[in-house]
N, C-alpha and C positions, 0 to 999 in steps of 0.2 A: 735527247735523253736516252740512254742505253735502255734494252727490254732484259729485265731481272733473269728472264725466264731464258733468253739466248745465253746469257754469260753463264746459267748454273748447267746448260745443256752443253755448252763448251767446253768446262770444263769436268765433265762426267765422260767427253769423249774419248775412246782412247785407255781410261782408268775402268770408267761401271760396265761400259759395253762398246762394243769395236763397229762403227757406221756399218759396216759390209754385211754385218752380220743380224741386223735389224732389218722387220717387216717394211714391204714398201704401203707409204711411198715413205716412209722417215729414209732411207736405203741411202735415196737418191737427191735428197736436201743437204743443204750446212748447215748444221751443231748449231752453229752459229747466228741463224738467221731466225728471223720471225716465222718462218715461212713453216720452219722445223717444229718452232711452237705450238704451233697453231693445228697441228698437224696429229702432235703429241695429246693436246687437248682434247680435237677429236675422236683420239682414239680413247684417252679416258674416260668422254662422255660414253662410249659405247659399251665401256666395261662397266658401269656405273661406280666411277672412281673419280674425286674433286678433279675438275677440269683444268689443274692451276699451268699444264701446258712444259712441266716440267719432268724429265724420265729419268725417275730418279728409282729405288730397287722395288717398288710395289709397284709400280708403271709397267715395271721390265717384265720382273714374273705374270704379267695382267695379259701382256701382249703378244708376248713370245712364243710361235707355232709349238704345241704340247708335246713332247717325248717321244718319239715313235718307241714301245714299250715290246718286252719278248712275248711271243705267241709261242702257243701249244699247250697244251692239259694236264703239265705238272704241276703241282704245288705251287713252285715260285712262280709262276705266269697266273694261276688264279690267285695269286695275294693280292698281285698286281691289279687282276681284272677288278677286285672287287674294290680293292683302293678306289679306281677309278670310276668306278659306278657310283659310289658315295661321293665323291668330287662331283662327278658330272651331275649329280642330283641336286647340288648345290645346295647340301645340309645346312641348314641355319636352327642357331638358338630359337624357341618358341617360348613365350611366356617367363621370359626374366634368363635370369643371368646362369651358363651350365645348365638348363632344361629345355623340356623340349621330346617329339615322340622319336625322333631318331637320336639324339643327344643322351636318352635314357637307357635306348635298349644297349647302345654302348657300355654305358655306365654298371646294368647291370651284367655286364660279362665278368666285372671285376668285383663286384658289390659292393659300387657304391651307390650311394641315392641321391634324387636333382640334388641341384645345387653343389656340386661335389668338381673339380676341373676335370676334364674328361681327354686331352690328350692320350696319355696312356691308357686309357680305356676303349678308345677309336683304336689305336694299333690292336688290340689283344681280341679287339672284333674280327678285325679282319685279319688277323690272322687264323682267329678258331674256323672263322669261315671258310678260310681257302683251303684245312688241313682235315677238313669233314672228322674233327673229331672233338673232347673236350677241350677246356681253353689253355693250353701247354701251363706248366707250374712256373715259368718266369716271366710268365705276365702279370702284371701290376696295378695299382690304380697310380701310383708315383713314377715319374718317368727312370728317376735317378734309381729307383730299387728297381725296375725292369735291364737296367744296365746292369746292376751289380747280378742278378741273377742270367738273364741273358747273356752276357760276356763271357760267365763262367760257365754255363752251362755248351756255349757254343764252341768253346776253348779256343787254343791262341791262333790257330790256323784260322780260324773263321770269325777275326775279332781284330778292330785296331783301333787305334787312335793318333789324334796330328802328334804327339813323340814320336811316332814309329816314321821312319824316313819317307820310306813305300807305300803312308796310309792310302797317299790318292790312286794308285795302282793296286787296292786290295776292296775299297768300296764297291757295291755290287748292288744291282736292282734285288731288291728282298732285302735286302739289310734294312738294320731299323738306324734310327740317328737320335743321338739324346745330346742336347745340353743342357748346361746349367747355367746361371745368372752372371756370371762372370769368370775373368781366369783361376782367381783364386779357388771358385767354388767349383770348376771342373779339374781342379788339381787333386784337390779334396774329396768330390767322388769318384777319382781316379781309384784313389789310394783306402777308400773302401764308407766314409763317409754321406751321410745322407744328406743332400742338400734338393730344393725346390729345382725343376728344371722343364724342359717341354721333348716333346720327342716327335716322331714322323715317321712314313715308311719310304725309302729312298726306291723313284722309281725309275730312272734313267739317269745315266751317269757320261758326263761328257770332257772336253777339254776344259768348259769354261767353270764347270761345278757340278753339284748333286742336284738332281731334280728330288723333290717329295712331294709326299701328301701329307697332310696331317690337318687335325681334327684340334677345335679351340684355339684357333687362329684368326688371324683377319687380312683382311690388303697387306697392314706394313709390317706382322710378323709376330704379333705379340703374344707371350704363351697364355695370354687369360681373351682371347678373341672370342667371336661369334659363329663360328662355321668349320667346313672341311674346306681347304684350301689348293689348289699346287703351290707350291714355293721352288724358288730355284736360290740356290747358296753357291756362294762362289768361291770357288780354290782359294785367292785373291781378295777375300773379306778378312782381314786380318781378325776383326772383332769376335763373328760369326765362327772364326774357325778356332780362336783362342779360349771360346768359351765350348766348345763341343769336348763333350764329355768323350766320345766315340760312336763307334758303329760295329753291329755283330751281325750275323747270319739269323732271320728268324728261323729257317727250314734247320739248320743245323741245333741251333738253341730247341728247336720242339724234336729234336730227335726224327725228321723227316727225311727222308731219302729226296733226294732233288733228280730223281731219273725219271722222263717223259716218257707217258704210257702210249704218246704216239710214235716211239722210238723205233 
């Protein structure tokens, strides 16, 4: 009898993630074998993620060595740092769905109150955090109104989207990343429209995709989750990328000089 969990690892190799480029010991096994599964499983008992032995894109992001991220004590390196302090703290909802004591003080950057989805509220934290001042006027409690305001406020140098040929060559750690629910609806709030959507702060950026963080997530991505997350999106998710509204400069949108005072 075939093992379900080889044939779905088979064929994930090559498309979701390139063998060479994978943690050992996965590195050094076949896709293909039990051996790989079992392996895989291990490691999602360690991340506390269902053990089902298959690496599929909430396995990848789970496992995959973290970003090496820019250092120094500008603006854009503490947006970063703090992103990543709330990731490493490993922020969880407390007491029902959207609340919670870190969930809230989010929440109140933008005034909302529990209960309220708090993505764009986690970004507009951490940005007011890393810019030592009040919370910039294009932050949001809606992701999709932090684009329209965001985008326009950071202008077209410091803003793009998958239309633009060059977007993947214009993305940048500090940039923020918004989608919406589907293609149609990130057409639509391209084009100035308000629709539901999630956002993140992008923190390392590579061949294979964008690294983030983002807040009101979960393992497999979902904009109404439990936590601050890392996520990695890939150039090569057609879905993922067809439903991305864009990405803008938060240091430029808050009007920030991005020159290092250890310069």
């Amino acid at each position: 009898m075939s093992d379900a969990r080889a044939v779905y690892n088979a064929s994930k190799s090559g498309v979701l993630w390139q063998l060479a480029s994978l943690p050992a010991p996965l590195c050094t096994l076949d896709p293909a074998s039990a051996a790989f599964a079992d392996a895989v499983a291990a490691l999602q008992s360690a991340k506390g993620l269902a053990a089902d032995g298959k690496l599929g894109p909430a396995t990848l992001a789970a496992i995959m060595p973290a970003p090496v991220l820019p250092t120094g004590t500008n603006a854009r390196a503490r947006l970063l740092a703090v992103a990543s302090a709330e990731a490493d703290k490993g922020v969880r909802e407390v007491g029902g769905a959207n609340k919670g004591p870190d969930v809230e003080k989010y929440q109140r950057t933008v005034q909302l109150g529990p209960g309220n989805p708090w993505c764009a509220a986690f970004v507009a934290w951490c940005v007011s955090q890393s810019i030592d001042s009040k919370v910039p006027a294009w932050c949001s409690g809606s992701a999709v109104t932090s684009w329209h305001r965001g985008s326009a406020k950071a202008g077209a140098a410091k803003r793009t989207t998958p239309k633009d040929a060059d977007f993947k060559s214009k993305v940048a750690p500090g940039w923020i990343w918004v989608r919406a629910t589907d293609d149609a609806s990130a057409n639509a709030a391209r084009a100035g429209t308000w629709s539901q959507g999630h956002t993140g702060i992008v923190v390392a950026v590579d061949a294979v995709g964008f690294h983030t963080i983002e807040g009101n997530t979960n393992a497999a991505g979902s904009r109404e989750g439990d936590g601050v997350y890392r996520k990695l999106h890939r150039w090569d998710d057609a879905k993922q990328i067809g439903r991305t509204v864009g990405w803008f400069d938060s240091l430029a949108a808050s009007g920030v000089a991005d020159v290092s005072s250890n310069a």
